[in-house]
Steps between C-alpha positions, in 0.01 A plus 500: 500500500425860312132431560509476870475884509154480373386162677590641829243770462641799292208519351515877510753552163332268331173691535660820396672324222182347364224814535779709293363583154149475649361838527297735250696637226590830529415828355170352367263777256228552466352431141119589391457449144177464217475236216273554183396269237363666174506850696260380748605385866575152571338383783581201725828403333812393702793669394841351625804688508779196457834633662768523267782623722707259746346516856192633321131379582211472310207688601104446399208734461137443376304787338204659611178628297710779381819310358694652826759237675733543800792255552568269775770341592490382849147636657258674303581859322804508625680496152825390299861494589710719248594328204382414128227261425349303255092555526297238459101577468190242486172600472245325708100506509333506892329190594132615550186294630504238767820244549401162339368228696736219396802469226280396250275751570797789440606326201183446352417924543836575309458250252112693460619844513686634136853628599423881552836555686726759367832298338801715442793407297797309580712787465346613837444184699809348454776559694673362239394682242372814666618840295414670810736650724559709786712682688429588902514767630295621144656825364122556421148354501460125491263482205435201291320503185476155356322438164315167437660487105 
């Protein structure tokens, strides 16, 4: 029986075997970047870099009042393993006001309230049809500058 190694209690291989592959990625970097619409900063928009390298992973950021991002991959800030990336950016608007009572109550406000979000173009929210790209570590500033036409 070839399993009666492991049913008798070597449990130990099996354990190593298994958790291998599991730790961080290596040689993650740091990556702080700023996204404009129009020439002004974009603010609360998640920006996704989608890994385009084997063994790659994608990494997420969300921009603050100022348009400024920093990537995560794992934990917070702690960036973007080497590699090229497609970038894929949506523009969202911050919930304000108190959370709705009920479901009907939620959908009711947004049905009430004209859109006043900030859309963006396919060619920057889709991952399939994003014409950004970028390449980490950056040979310069992450910077960018989408246009709404």
């Amino acid at each position: 029986m070839r399993y009666s190694i492991v049913r008798r209690g070597n449990w130990f291989g099996l354990v190593l075997l298994a958790s291998a592959g599991c730790g961080s990625p290596p040689g993650l970097v740091p990556v702080k970047g700023t996204v404009t619409l129009d020439g002004k900063q974009l603010a609360t928009a998640s920006v996704q870099f989608v890994a385009q390298d084997p063994g790659g992973r994608d990494a997420t950021g969300t921009t603050d009042e100022d348009g400024v991002f920093t990537l995560s991959t794992l934990k917070p800030g702690d960036g973007a393993i080497p590699g090229k990336y497609k970038v894929v950016i949506q523009a969202s608007t911050p919930v304000s006001g108190p959370p709705a009572a009920s479901m009907e109550d939620a959908q009711k406000s947004a049905r009430d309230k004209a859109p006043r979000g900030i859309t963006l173009p396919d060619r920057y929210t889709r991952p399939d049809r994003t014409v950004l790209w970028q390449d980490v570590p950056a040979s310069g500033p992450v910077v960018f500058e989408l246009t709404s036409k």
